[in-house]
C-alpha positions, 0 to 999 in steps of 0.5 A: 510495486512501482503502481503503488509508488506513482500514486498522484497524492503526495500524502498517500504517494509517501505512505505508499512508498514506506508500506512497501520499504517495510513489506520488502524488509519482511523479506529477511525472514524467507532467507537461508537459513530459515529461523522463523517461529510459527507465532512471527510467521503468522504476525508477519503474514497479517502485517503483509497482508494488512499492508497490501490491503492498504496499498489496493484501497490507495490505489483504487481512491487515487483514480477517483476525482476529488469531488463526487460532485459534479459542477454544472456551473463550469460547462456554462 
């Protein structure tokens, strides 16, 4: 979690850190006693499913520079 929260975009930090308030709420449903349908279990796993994708593609882009361009200018 914490690896996904430390993210150096602010946007991506702040929609990092709601993806995984939301993941972590899903939590409910796995508590005692057990009331889940098999139709909520399912839209639960995509929507987590879905969300950790999401939180993976942050986290690769935020290592990569800003510009894929390289200025050759600046070691003059």
């Amino acid at each position: 979690m914490f690896k996904y929260i430390n993210l150096k975009d602010k946007e991506n930090r702040e929609r990092a850190i709601k993806l995984v308030r939301e993941t972590e709420e899903m939590a409910i449903h796995t508590q005692e006693p057990i009331c889940i349908t098999k139709k909520r279990a399912d839209e639960l796993i995509y929507k987590a499913s879905d969300h950790l994708r999401m939180l993976e593609l942050m986290l690769e882009n935020d290592d990569k520079p800003e510009s894929p361009y390289y200025n050759w200018l600046e070691n003059e």
